[in-house]
Biopython code that builds the backbone (N, CA, C, O; Angstrom):
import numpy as np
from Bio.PDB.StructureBuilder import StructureBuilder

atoms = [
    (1, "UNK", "N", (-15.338, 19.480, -22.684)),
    (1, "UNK", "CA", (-14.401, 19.620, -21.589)),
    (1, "UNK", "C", (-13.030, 19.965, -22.181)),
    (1, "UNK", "O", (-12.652, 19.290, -23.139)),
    (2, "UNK", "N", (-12.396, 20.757, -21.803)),
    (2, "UNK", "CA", (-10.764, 21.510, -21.780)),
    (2, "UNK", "C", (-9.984, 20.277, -21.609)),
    (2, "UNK", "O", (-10.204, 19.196, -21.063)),
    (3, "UNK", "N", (-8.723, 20.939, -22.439)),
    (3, "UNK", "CA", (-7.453, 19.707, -21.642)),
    (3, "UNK", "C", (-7.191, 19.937, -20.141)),
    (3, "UNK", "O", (-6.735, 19.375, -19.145)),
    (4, "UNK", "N", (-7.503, 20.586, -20.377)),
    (4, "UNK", "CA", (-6.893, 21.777, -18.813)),
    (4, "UNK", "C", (-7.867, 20.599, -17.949)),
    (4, "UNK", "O", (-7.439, 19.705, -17.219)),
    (5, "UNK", "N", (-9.071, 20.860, -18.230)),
    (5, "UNK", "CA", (-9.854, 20.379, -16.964)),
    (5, "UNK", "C", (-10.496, 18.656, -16.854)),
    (5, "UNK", "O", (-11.154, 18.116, -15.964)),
    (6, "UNK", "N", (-9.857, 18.012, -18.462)),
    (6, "UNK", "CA", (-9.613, 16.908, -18.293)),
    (6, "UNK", "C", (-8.538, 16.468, -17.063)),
    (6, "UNK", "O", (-8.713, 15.763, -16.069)),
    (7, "UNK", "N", (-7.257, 17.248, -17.602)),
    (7, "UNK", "CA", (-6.395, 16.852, -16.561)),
    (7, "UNK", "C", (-6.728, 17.386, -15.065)),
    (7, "UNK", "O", (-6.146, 16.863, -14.114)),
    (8, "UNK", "N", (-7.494, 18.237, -14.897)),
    (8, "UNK", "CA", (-7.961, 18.219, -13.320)),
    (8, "UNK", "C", (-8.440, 17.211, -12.881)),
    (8, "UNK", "O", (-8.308, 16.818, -11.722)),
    (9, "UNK", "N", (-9.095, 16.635, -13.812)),
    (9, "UNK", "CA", (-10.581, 15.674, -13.446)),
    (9, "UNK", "C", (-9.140, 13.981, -13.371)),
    (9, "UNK", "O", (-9.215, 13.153, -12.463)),
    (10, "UNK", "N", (-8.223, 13.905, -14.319)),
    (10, "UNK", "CA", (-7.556, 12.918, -14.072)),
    (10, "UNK", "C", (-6.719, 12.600, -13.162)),
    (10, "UNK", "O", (-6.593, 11.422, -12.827)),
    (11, "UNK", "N", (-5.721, 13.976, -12.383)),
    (11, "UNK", "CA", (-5.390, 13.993, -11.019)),
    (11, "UNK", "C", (-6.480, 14.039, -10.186)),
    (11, "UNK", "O", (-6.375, 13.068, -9.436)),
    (12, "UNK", "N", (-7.370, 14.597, -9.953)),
    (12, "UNK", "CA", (-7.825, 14.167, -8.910)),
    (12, "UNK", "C", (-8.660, 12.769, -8.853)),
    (12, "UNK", "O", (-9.266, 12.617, -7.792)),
    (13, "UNK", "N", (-8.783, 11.830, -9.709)),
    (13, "UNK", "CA", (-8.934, 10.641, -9.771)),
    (13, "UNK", "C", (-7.911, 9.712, -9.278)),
    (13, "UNK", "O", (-8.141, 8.840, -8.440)),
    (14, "UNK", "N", (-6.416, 10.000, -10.002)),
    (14, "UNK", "CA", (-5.406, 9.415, -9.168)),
    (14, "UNK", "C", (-4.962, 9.515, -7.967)),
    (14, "UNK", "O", (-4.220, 8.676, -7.457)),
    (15, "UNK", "N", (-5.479, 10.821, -7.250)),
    (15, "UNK", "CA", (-5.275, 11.485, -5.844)),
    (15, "UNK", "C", (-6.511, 10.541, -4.882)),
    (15, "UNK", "O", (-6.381, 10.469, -3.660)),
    (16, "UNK", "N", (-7.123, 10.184, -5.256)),
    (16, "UNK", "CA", (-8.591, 9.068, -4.906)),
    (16, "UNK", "C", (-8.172, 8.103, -4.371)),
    (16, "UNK", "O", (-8.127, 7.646, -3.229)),
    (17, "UNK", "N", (-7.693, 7.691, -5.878)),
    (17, "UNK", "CA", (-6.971, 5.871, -6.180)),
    (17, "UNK", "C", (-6.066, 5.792, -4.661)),
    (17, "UNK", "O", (-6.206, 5.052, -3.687)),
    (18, "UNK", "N", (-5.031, 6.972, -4.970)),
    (18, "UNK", "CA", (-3.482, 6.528, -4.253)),
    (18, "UNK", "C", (-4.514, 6.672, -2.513)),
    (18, "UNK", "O", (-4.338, 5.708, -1.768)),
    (19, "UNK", "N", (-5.123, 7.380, -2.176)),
    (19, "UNK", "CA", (-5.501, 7.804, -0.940)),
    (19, "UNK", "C", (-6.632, 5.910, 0.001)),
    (19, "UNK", "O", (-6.663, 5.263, 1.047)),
    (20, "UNK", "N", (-7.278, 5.952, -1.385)),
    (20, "UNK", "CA", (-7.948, 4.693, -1.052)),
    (20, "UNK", "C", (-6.812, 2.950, -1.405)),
    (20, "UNK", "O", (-7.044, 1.809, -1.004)),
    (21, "UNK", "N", (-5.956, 3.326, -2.042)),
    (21, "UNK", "CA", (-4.866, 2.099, -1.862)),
    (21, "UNK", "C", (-4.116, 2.412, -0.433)),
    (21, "UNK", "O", (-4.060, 1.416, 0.289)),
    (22, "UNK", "N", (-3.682, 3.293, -0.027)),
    (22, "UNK", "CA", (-3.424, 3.681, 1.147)),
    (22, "UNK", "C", (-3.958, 3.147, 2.072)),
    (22, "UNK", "O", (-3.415, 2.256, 2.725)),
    (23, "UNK", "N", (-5.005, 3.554, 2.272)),
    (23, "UNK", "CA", (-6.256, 2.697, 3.269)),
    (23, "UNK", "C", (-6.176, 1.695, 3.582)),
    (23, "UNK", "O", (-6.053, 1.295, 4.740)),
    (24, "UNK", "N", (-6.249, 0.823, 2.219)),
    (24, "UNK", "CA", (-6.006, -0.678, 2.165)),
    (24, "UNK", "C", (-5.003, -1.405, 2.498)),
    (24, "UNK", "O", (-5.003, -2.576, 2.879)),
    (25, "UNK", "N", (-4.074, -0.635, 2.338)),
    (25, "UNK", "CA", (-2.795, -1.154, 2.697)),
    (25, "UNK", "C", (-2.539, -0.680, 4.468)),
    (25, "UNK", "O", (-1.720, -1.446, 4.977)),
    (26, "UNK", "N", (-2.899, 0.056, 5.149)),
    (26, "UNK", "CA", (-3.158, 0.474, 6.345)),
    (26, "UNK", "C", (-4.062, -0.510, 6.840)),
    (26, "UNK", "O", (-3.583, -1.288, 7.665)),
    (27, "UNK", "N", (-5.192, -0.649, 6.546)),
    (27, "UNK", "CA", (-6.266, -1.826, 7.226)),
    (27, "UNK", "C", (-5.564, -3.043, 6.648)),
    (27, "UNK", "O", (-5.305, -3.663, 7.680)),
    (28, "UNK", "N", (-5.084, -3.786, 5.622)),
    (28, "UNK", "CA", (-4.452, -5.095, 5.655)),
    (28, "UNK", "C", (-3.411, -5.167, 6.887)),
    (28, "UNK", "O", (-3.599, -5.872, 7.878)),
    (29, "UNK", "N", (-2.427, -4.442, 6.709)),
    (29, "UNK", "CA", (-1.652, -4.268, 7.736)),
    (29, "UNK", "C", (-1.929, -4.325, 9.201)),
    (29, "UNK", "O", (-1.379, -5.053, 10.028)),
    (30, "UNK", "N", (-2.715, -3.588, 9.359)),
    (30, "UNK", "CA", (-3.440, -3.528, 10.865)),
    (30, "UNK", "C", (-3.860, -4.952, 10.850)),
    (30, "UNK", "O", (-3.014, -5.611, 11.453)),
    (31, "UNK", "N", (-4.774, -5.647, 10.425)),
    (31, "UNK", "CA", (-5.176, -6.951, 10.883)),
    (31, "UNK", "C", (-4.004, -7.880, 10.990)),
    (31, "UNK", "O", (-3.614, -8.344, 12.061)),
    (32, "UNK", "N", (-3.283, -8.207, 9.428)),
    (32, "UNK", "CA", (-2.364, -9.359, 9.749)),
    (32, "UNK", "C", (-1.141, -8.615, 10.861)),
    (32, "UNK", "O", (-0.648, -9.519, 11.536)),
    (33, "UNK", "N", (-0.864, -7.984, 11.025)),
    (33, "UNK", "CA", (0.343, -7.711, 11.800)),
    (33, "UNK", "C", (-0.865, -8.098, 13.475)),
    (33, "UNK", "O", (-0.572, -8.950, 14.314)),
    (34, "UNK", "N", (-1.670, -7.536, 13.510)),
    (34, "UNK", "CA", (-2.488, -7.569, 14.503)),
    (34, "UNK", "C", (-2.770, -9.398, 15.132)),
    (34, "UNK", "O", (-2.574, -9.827, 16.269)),
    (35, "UNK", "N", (-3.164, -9.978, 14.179)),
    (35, "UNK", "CA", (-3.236, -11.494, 14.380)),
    (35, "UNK", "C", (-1.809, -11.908, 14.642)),
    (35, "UNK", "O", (-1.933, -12.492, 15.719)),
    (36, "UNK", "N", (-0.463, -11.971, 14.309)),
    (36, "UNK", "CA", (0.726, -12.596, 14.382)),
    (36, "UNK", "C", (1.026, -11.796, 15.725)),
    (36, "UNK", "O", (1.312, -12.459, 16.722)),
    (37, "UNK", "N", (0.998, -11.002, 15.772)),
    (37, "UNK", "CA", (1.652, -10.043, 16.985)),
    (37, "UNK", "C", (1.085, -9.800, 18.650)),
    (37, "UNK", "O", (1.644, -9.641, 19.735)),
    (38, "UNK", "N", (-0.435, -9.875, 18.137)),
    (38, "UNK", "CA", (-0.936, -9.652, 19.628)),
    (38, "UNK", "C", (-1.683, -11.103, 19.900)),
    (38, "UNK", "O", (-2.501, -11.630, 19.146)),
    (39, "UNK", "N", (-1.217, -11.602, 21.119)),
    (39, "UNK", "CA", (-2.059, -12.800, 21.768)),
    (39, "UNK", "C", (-3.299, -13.006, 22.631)),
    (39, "UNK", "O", (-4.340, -13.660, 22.577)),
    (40, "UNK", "N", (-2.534, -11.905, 23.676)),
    (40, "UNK", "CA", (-3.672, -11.619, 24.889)),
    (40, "UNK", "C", (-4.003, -9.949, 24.718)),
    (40, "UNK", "O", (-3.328, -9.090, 25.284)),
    (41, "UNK", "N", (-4.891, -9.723, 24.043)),
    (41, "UNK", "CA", (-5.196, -8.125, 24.018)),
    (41, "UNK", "C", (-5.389, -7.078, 25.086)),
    (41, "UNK", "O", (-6.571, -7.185, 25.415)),
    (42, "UNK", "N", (-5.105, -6.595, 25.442)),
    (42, "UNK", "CA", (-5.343, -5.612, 26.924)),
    (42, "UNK", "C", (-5.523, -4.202, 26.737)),
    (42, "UNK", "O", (-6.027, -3.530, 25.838)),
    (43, "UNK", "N", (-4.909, -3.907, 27.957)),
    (43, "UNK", "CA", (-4.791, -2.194, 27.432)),
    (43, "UNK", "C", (-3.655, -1.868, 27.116)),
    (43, "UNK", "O", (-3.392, -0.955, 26.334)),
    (44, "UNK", "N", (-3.202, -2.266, 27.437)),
    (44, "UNK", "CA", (-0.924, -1.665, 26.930)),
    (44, "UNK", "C", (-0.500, -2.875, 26.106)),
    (44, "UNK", "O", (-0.857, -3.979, 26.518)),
    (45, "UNK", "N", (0.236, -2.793, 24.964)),
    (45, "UNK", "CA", (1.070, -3.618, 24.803)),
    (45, "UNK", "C", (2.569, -3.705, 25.515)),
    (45, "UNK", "O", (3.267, -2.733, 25.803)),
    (46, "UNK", "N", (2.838, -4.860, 25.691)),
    (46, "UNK", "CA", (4.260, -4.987, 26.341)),
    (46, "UNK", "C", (5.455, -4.936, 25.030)),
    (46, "UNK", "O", (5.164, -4.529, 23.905)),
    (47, "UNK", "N", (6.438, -5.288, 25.309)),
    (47, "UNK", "CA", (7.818, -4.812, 24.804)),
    (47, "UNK", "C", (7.934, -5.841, 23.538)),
    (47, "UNK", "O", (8.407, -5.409, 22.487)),
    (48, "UNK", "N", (7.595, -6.915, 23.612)),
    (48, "UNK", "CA", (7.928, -8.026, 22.709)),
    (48, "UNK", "C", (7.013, -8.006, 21.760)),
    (48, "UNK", "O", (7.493, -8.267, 20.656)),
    (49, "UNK", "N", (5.274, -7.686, 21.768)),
    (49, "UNK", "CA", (3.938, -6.941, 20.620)),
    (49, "UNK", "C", (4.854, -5.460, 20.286)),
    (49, "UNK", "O", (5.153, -5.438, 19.092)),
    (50, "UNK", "N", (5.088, -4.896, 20.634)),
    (50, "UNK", "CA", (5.586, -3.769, 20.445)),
    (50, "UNK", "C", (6.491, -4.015, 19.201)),
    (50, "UNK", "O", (6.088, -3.728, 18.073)),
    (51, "UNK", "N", (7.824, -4.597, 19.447)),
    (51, "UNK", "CA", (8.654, -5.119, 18.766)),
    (51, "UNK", "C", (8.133, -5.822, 17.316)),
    (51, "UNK", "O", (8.530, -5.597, 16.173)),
    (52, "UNK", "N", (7.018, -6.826, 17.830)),
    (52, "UNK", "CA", (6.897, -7.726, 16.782)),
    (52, "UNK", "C", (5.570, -7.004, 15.886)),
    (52, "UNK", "O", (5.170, -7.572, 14.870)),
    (53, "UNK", "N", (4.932, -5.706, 16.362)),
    (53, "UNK", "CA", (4.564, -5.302, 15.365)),
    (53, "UNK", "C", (5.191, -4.375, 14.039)),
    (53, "UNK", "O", (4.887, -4.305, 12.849)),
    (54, "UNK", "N", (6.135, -3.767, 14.826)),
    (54, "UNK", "CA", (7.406, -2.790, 14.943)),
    (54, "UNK", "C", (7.906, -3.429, 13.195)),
    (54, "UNK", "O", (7.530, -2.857, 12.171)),
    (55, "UNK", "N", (8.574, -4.373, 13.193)),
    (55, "UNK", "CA", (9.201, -5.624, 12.965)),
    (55, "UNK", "C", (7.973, -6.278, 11.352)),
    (55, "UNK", "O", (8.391, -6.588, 10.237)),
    (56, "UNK", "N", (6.667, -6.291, 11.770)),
    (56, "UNK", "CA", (6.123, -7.375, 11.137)),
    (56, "UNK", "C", (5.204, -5.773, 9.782)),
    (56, "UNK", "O", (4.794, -5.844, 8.624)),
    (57, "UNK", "N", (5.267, -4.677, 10.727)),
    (57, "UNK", "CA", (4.836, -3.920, 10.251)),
    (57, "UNK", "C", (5.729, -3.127, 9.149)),
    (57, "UNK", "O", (5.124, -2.740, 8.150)),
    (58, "UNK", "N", (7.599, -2.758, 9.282)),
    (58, "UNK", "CA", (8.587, -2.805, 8.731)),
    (58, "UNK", "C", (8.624, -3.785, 7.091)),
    (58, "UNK", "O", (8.751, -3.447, 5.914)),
    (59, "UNK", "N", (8.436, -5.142, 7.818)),
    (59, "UNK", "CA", (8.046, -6.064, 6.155)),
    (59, "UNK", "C", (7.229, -5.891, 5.530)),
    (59, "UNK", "O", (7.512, -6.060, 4.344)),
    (60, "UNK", "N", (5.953, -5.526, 5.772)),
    (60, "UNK", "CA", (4.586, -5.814, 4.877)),
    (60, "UNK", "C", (5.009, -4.709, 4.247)),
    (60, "UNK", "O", (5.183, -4.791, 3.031)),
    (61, "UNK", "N", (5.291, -3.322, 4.998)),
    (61, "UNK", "CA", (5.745, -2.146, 3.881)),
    (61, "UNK", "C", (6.618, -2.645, 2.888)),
    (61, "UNK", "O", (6.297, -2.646, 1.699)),
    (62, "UNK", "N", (7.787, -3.102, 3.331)),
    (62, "UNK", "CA", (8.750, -3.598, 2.182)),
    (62, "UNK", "C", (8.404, -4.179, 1.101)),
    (62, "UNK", "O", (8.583, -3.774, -0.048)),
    (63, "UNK", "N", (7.789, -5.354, 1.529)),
    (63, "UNK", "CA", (6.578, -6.209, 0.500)),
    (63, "UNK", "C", (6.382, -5.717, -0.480)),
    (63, "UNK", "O", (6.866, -5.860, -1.602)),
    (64, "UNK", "N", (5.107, -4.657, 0.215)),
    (64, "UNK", "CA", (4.176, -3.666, -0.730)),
    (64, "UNK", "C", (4.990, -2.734, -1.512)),
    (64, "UNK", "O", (4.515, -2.429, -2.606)),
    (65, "UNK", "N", (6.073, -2.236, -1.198)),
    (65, "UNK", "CA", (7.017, -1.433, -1.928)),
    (65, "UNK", "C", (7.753, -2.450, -3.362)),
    (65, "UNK", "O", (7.862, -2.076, -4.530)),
    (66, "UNK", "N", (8.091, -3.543, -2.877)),
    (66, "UNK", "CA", (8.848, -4.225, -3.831)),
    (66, "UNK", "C", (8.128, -4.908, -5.100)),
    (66, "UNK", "O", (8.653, -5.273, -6.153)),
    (67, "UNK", "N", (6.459, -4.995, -4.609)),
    (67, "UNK", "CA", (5.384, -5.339, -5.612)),
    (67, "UNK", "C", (4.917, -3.940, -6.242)),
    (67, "UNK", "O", (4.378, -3.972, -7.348)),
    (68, "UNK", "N", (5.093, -2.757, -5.610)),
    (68, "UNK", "CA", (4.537, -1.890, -6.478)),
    (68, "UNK", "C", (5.542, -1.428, -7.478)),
    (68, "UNK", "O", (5.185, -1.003, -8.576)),
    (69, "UNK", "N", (6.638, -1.493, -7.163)),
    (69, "UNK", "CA", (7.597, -0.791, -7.914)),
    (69, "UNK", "C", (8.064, -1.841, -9.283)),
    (69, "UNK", "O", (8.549, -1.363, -10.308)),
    (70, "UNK", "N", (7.785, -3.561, -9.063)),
    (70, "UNK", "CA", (7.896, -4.271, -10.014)),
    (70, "UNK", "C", (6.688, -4.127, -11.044)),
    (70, "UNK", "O", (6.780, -3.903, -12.251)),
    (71, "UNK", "N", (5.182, -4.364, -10.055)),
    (71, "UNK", "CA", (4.029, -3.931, -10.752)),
    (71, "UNK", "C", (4.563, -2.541, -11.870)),
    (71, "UNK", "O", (4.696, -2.820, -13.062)),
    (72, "UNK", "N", (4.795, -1.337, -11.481)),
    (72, "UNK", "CA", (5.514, -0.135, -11.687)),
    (72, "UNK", "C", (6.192, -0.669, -13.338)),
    (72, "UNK", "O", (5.817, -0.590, -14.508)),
    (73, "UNK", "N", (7.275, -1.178, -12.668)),
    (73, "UNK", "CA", (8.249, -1.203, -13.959)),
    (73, "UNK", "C", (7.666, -2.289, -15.225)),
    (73, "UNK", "O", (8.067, -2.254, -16.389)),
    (74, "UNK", "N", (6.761, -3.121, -14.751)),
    (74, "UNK", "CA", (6.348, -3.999, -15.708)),
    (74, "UNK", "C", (4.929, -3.517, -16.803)),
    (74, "UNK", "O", (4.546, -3.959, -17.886)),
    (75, "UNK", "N", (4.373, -2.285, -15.800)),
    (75, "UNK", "CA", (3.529, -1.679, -16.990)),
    (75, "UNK", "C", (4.380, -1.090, -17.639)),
    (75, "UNK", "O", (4.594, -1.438, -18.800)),
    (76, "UNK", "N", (5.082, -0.047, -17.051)),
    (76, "UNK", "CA", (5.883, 0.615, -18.132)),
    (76, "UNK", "C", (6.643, -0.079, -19.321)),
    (76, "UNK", "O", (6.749, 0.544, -20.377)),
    (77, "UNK", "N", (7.173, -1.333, -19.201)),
    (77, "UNK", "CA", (7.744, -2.066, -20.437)),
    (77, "UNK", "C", (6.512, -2.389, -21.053)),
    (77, "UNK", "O", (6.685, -2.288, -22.268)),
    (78, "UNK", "N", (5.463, -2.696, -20.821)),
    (78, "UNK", "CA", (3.722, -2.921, -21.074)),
    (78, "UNK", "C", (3.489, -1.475, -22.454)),
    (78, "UNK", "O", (3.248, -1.485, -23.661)),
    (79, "UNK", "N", (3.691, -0.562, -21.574)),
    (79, "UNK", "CA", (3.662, 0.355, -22.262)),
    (79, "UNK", "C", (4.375, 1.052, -23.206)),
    (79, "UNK", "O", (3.768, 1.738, -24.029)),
    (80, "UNK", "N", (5.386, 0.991, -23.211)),
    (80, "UNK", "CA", (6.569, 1.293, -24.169)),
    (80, "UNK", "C", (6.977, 0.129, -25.512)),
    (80, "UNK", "O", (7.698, 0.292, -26.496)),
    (81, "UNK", "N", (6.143, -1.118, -25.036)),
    (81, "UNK", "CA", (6.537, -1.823, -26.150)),
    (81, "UNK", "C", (5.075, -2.222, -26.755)),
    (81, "UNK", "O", (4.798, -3.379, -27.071)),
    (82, "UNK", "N", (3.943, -0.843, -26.910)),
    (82, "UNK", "CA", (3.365, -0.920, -27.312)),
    (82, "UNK", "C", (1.922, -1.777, -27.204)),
    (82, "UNK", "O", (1.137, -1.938, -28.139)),
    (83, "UNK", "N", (1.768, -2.277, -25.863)),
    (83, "UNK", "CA", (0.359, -2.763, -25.295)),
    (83, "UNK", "C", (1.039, -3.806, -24.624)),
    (83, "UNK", "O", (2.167, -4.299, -24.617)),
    (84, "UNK", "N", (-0.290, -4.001, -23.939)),
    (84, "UNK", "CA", (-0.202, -5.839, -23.078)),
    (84, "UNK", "C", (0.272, -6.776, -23.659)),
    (84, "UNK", "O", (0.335, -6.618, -24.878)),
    (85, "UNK", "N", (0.639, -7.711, -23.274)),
    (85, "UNK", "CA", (1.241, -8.964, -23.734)),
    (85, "UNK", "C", (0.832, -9.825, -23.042)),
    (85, "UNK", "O", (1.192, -10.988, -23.226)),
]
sb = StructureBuilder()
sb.init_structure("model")
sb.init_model(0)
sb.init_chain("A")
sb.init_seg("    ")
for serial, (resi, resn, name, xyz) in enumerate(atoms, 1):
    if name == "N":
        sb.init_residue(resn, " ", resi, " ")
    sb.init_atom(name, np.array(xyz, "f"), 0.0, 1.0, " ", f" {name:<3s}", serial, name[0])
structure = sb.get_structure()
């Protein structure tokens, strides 16, 4: 196999990864925001589910942003100082 088509074969592995962490983070989301937010399920949500998914859905992103980007920076010192620790 080529470098060339190693590195095809390694983006589109990471294009996988990121698409199926996506997911996950979409279906976690959907449930817990779903359990805190909706009480009586119907056909419409009213103004206050609306809000509090709005709201509950706003944090979990944040969350997930503030763990990936630490996750993020802590391999990279992982990596730059020469392996795991």
């Amino acid at each position: 196999m080529t470098s060339s088509q190693k590195d095809q074969v390694l983006q589109e592995l990471r294009s996988q990864i990121a698409l199926a962490n996506a997911q996950e983070l979409m279906q976690k989301m959907s449930e817990k925001c779903f359990k805190k937010c909706i009480y009586k399920p119907g056909t419409q949500l009213d103004n206050s589910e609306q809000k509090c998914l709005a709201m509950c859905m706003d944090r979990y992103m944040d969350a997930w942003n503030t763990v990936s980007r630490t996750y993020n920076a802590r391999l990279s010192r992982e990596h730059s100082s020469g392996g795991l620790q």
